[in-house]
N, C-alpha and C positions, 0 to 999 in steps of 0.2 A: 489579604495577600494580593500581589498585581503578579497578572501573570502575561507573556508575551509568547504569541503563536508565531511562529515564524514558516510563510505560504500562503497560496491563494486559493487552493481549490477545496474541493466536497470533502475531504480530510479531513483539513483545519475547519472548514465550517462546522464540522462536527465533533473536532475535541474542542473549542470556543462553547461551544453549544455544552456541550459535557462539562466542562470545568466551570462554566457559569450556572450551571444547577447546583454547585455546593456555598455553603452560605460562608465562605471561609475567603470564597473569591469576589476582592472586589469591583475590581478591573480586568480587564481581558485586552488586549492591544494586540493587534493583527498585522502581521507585516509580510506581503501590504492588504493581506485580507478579499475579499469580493464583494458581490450587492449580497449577498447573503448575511456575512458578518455584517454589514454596515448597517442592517438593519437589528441587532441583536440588542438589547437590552444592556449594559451597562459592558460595554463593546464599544473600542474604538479601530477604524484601520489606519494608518501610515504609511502611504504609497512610499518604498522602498523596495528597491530590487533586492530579493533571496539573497543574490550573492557577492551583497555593497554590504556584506562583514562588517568593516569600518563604523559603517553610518547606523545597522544594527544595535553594535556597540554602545556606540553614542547615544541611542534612543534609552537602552536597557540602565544606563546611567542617570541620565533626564529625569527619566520616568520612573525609577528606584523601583526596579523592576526585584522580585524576589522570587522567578522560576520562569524558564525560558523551554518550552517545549518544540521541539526542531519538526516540522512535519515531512519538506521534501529530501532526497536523496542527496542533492546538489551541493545544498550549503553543507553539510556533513562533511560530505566527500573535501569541501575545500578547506575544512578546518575550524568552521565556526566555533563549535564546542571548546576547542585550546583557545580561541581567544577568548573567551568569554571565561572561563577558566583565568583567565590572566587577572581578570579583576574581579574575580572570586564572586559572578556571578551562576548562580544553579545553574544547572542546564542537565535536562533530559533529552540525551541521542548522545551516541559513541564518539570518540575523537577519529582524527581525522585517519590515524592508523586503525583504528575498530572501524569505520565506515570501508575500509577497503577490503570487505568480506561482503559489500554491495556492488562497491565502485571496480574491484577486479574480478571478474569468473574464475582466472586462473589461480588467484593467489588464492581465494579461497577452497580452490578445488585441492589445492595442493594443502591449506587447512585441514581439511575434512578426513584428507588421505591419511593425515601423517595419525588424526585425533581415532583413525576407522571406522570411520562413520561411511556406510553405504551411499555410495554415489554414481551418477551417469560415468563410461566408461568413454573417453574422450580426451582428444589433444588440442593441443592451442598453436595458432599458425602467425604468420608474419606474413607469409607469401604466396601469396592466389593460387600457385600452381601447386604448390606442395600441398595445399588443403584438398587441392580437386585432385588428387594424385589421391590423397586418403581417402576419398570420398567414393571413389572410384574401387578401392580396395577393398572399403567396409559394405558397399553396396545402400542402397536404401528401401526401407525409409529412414532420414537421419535426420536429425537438427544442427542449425548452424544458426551460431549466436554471436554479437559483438562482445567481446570482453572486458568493453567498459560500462557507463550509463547511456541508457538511449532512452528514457522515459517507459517503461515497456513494449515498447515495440521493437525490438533489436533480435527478436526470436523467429527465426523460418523454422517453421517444421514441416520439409520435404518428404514430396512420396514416389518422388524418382531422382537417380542420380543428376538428370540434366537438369532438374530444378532447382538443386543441392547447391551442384556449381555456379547456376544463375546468382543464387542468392551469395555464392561470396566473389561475384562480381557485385552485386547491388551495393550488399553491407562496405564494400573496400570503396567504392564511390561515392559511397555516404558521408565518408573521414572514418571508419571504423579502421584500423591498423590494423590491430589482433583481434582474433578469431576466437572461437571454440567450437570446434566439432565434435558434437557428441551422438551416442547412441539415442536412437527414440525409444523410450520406455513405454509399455503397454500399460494402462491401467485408469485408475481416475485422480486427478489432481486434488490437494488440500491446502488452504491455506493453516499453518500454525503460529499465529502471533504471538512469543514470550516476553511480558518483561523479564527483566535481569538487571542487579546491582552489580555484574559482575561475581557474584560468588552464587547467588541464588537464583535462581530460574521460575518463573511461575508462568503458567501458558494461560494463554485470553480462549476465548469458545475457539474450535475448530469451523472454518468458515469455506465455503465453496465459491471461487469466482467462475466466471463466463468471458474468458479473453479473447473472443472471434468476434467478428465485426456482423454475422449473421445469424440466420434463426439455427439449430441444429447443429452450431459450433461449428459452421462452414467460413469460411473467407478468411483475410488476414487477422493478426492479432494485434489488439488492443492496447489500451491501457487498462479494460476491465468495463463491461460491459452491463453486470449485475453479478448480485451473490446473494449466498443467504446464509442462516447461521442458524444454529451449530450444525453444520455437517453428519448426518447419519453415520456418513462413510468410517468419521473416526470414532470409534468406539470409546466407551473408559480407558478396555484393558491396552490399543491400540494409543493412544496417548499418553499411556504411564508407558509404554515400549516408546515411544517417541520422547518421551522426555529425559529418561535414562539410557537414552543409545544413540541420540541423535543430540538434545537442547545441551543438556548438562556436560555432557565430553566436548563440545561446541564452544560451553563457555571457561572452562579448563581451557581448554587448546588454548586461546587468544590469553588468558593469564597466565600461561606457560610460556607465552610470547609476551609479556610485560606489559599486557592490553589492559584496562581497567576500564570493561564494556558496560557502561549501563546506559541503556537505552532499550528499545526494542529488537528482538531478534528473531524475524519473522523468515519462517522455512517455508517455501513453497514443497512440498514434497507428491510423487508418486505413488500412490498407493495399487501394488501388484494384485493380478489376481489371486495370489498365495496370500494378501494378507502381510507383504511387507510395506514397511517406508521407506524409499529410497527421495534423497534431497535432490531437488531440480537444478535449483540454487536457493542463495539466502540472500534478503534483503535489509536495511539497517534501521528502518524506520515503518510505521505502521503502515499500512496497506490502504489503498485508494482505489476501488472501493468497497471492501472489506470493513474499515471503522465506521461507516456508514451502516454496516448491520448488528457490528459486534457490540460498539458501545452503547445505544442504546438498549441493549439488554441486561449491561455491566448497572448492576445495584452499589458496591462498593465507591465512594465518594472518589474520582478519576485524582483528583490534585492532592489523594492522602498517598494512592499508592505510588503516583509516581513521583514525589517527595523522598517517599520511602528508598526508591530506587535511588536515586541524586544520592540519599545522605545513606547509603550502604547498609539499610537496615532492613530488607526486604525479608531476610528470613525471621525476623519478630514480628513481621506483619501480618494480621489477620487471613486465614485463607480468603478466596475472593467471592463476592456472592454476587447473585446472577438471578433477573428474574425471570419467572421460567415461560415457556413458550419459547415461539422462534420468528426470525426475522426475514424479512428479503427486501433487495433493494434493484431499483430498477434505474437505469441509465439512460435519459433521455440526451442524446449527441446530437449535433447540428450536422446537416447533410452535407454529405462525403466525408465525413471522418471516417477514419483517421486518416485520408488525405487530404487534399486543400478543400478549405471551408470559408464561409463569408462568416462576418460578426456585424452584430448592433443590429438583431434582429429581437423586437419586441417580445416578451414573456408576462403571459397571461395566465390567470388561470389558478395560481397557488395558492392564495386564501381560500378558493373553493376546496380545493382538494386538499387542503390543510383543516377544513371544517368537516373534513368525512375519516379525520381520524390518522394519517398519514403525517410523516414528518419529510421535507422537501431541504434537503440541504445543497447550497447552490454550489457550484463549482467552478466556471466557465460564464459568471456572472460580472454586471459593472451595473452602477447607474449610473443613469444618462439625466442627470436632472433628477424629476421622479417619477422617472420610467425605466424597470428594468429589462436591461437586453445583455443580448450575448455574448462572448469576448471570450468564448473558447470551444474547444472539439467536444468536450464530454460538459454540458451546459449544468446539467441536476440529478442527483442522485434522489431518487424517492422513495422512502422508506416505509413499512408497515410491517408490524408487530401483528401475531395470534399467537391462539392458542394452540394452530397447530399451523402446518405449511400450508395447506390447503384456504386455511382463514386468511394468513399474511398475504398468499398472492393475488389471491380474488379480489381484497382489500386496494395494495396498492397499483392491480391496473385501473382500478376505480379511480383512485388518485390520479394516473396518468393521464389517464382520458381526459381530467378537468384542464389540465392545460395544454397549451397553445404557444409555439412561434413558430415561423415560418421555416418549412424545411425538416425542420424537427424525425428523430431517428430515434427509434428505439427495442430492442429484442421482446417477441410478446409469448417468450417463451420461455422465457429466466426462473430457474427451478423446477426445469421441465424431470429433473432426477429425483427429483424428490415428491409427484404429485404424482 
């Protein structure tokens, strides 16, 4: 089977990496891939822009491509899935109306509402004054969010009114048009990533990100900082309540809307001090950097289930097996992310720390020749497996430490909740 990734960052480096563990794959094509892929065993990348659809297309023809896994938001959002669809190529990730439960805040808030699925208590704006008029009204702490894609960073959570309003002057300067101002929820964040064929729903481990740019979840937010997996927070009985109150009425709604969602359907959710799930928002496609700890724990051959998923058979499909222990992954960034940052700074160091046990998947990678450096905010995600959380984290700052480039950022406190 040839299978085509579509994305450049620590994701796709890592479902590439995952789909070429099974022996069923025998190509892997990356579009347009990083230094990470490019060094992969029977892996190729295709410099092509995510969102030159067209020239996609055309590759997935070429190259008698037989499953086309979507990894960023963008190309979803723009339709790739229907066209690919057109010429009756697989594809894993929703169309371009199922992606708009990522790509809109509101429209999926209004989803949620209609399906009753517990959600932030919040309106959506058009006009700077009327937001700050609300904001003013609800008092703070609040959150104010752009209502469309902003790569994760599109989230202020304020702890005073006047910062509230800053930030929907900022977001409206940015090009953000519509808003969402919502209530701040008290409690601790979860990631829950499900496949779905559209009719069946199966959730991947419950995973914990770190979306603040500093130690102790201080400063702005991220695209994701480190995580680790499976989440203490979420219990059994709490993810069989989440799957029946939250995933499954989720994936109804959208086929009651004549949606035929298969792909991933990852909830970011709140979990209260009471012990509920309350959805933050929902995202359309696997999590970055969450697949970085989830999938190598995923035992179940990655290219059978999500097969499964494309050809509507997921509820024949084997429950999913998982081996045990747990993961954490750590985010080494280039200095000042996620503000302005330099690129094509040298990276050293990963064969070592790839010989102590650690898996280093790049993100923010190119080579230069054959010499790997930079080329983005969040440069490697570095991964380690134990037996318990204590063994994973010890592990992969081991790992961290081995490498090297200049400027180099990274939290040395990721799974500080769980140690």
């Amino acid at each position: 089977m040839k299978v085509l990734v579509v994305g450049n960052g620590g994701r796709e480096h890592t479902l590439a990496w995952k789909l070429l563990e099974s022996p069923q794959v025998e190509l892997c094509i990356c579009v347009p891939g990083n230094g990470g892929t490019a060094l992969l065993s029977k892996c190729q990348n295709i410099p092509v822009n995510v969102e030159d659809i067209e020239k996609i297309a055309q590759i997935c023809q070429e190259k008698s491509i037989d499953l086309v896994v979507v990894g960023p938001e963008i190309p979803l959002a723009l339709g790739i899935t229907d066209r690919l669809q057109q010429q009756g190529i697989k594809v894993f990730g929703p169309t371009q109306e199922g992606a708009k439960i990522e790509s809109s805040k509101s429209w999926a808030k209004t989803l949620m509402a209609e399906a009753g699925i517990a959600i932030a208590k919040g309106e959506t704006f058009t006009d700077a004054s009327a937001a700050k008029a609300y904001i003013t009204r609800q008092g703070a702490p609040i959150v104010v969010k752009a209502d469309t894609l902003a790569a994760g960073k599109g989230v202020i959570v304020a702890q005073t009114i006047e910062e509230a309003q800053n930030a929907v002057d900022t977001l409206m300067a940015e090009g953000f048009s519509h808003l969402v101002v919502e209530e701040c929820l008290i409690g601790e964040e979860v990631s829950v990533l499900a496949l779905t064929d559209g009719i069946s729903v199966r959730s991947l481990l419950p995973a914990q990100d770190h979306k603040r740019i500093g130690e102790g979840d201080t400063g702005p937010n991220t695209g994701g900082m480190g995580v680790y997996a499976p989440a203490p927070i979420a219990t059994p009985a709490l993810l069989q309540r989440i799957q029946t109150e939250i995933l499954e009425p989720t994936v109804k709604a959208l086929r009651d809307r004549g949606i035929d969602y298969r792909g991933v359907l990852y909830a970011g959710l709140m979990i209260t001090p009471q012990g509920e799930a309350i959805v933050l928002e929902y995202n359309c496609r696997f999590g970055d950097p969450e697949t970085q700890a989830i999938l190598p724990l995923l035992k179940t051959p990655l290219d059978e289930v999500l097969l499964a998923c494309v050809e509507q058979r997921l509820g024949e499909f084997q429950p999913l097996e998982w081996h045990p222990g747990s993961a954490v992954c750590v985010v080494m960034a280039s200095g000042g992310y996620p503000g302005s940052y330099e690129k094509g700074k040298a990276i050293t160091g990963i064969e070592q720390a790839e010989g102590l046990g650690v898996t280093v998947f790049q993100a923010g990678t190119r080579l230069n020749g054959d010499r790997l450096v930079t080329d983005g905010g969040r440069v490697l995600g570095v991964t380690a497996l134990g037996q318990n959380f204590n063994e994973a984290i010890t592990l992969v700052y081991q790992g961290v430490e081995q490498i090297d480039f200049e400027g180099q950022y990274y939290r040395r406190d990721i799974g500080h909740q769980v140690r």
